[in-house]
N, C-alpha and C positions, 0 to 999 in steps of 0.2 A: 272532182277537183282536189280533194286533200291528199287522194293518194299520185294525182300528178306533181302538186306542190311540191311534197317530200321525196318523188324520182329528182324533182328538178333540183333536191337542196343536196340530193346524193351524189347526183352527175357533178354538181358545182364542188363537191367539198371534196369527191373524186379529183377530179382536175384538176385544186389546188393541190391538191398532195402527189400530185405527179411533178409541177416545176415547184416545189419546196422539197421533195426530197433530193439527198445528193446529186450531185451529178458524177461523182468519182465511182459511182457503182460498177460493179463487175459485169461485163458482158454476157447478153441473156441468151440460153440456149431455143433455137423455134420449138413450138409443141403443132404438132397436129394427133390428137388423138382422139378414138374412138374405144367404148368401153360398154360391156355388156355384161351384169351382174344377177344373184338375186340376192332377196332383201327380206330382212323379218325385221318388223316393227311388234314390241312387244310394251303395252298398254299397263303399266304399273296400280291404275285403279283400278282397273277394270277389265272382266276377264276376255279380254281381246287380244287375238293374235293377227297379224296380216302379213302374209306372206305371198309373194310377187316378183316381178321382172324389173331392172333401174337401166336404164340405159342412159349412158353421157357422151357428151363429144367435147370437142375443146378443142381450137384455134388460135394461136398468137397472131397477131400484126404489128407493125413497126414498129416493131422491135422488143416494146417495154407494154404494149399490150394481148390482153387475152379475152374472148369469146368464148363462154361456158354455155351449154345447155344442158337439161335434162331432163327425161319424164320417166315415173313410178308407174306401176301399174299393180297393186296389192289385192290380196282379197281374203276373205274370210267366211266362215259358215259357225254360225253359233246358234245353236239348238234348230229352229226351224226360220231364223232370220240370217241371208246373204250379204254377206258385204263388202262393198267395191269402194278402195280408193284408189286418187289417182292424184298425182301433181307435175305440174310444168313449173321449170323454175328458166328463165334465161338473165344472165348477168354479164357482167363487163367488170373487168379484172385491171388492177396496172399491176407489174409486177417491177420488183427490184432485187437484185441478188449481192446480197454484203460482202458474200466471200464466194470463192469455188464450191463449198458444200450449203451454204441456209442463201435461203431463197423465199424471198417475202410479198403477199400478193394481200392487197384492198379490192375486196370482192362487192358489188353493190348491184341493183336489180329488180324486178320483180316474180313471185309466186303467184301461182294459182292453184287449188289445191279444191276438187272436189269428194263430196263423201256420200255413196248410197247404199241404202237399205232397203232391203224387201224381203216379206212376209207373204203368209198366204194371204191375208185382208189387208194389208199396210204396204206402202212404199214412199219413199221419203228421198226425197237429194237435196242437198246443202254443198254450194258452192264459193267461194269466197278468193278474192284476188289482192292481193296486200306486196309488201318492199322487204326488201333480205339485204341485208351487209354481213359481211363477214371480213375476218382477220386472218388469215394462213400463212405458215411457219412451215419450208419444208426443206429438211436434214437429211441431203445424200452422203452417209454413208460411202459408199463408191458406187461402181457402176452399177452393179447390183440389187443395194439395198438401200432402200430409200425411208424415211417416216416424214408423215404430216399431220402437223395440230392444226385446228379450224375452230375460231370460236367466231359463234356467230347468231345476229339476232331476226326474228323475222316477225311482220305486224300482221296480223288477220283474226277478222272477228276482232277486230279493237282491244286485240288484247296484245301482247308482246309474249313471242315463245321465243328459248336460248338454246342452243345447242352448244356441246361440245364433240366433234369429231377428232377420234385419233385412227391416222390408218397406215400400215405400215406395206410397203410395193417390193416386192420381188423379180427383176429385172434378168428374167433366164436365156433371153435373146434379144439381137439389135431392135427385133421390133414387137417382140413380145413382153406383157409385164401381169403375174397376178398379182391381186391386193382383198385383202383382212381391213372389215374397218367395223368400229364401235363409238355410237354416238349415245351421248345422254344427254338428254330434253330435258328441257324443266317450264313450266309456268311461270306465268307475269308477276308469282310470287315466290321463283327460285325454288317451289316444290320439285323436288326430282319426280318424275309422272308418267317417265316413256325411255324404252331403249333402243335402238334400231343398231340392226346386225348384217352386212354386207360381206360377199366373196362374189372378187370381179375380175376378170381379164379381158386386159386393155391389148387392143393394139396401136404399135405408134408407127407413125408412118419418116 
């Protein structure tokens, strides 16, 4: 019940910010895209590395919305204990574009995000499903060369973790694009605690 509550305070506070922002905005370009990467997640306290496959998609509809999906699949081996993560994130986007080049998008939604261990005598899974908003800023450059900032917050384990994503897209064909991206994580107490490292190519349709 709490974490429907807080989908439902998100959808709401989404939707006001769709008829309160302008209406004079620049006309939105469609996105259908699909994107397949890999990913290191590198563990700031602790000597964990996880490295793995991210696969995204993304849909716009009418006009001024967008369909985001995603799932991780990471893993690790540290001394004689295995480790698997994994996360599903689906969100719902508005987007609005101020000029021809920055393009601004209110990300909101839920995670799920599981994490297991095994030993020779030990096995362990911890799974947890929590709400993610985000704020994206993205600065085309030209046709080419794109960047995007993403700050954004997400609740699981009752606790609140922040990211900062910066990623920058290289656009070498109509329907080809790779992309470099660096996110810094931090804790419920702004400790910096986690880095995650992506190289991905997308194709757009």
């Amino acid at each position: 019940m709490f974490y429907l509550t807080r989908l439902i305070s998100i959808v709401l506070v989404t939707g006001l910010a769709s008829f309160t922002l302008p209406v004079c905005s620049q006309p939105l370009e469609p996105v259908t895209r699909l994107s397949v990467g890999i990913e290191r997640q590198v563990s700031l306290a602790q000597s964990i590395r996880l490295d793995g496959l991210a696969l995204n998609a993304k849909k716009s509809f009418a006009n001024s919305w967008l369909l985001t999906a995603q799932l991780l699949f990471l893993q690790e081996q540290v001394g004689e204990s295995d480790f698997t993560y994994q996360e599903q994130q689906l969100l719902l986007a508005y987007r609005l574009a101020q000029n021809e080049f920055l393009e601004w998008s209110l990300y909101a939604g839920i995670v799920r995000e599981e994490l297991e261990q095994e030993a020779n005598l030990f096995s362990s899974k911890n799974s947890e499903t929590g709400y993610l908003v985000a704020l994206n800023a993205n600065y085309q450059f030209s046709f080419n060369h794109g960047l995007d900032l993403t700050i954004e917050t997400a609740e699981l384990y009752d606790n609140n973790r922040y990211f900062i994503n910066s990623r920058y897209g290289y656009r070498f064909d109509h329907n080809w694009q790779i992309g470099a991206s660096v996110v810094f994580a931090y804790n419920d107490k702004f400790d910096h605690d986690a880095n995650e490292y992506r190289i991905s190519m997308s194709y757009l349709f």
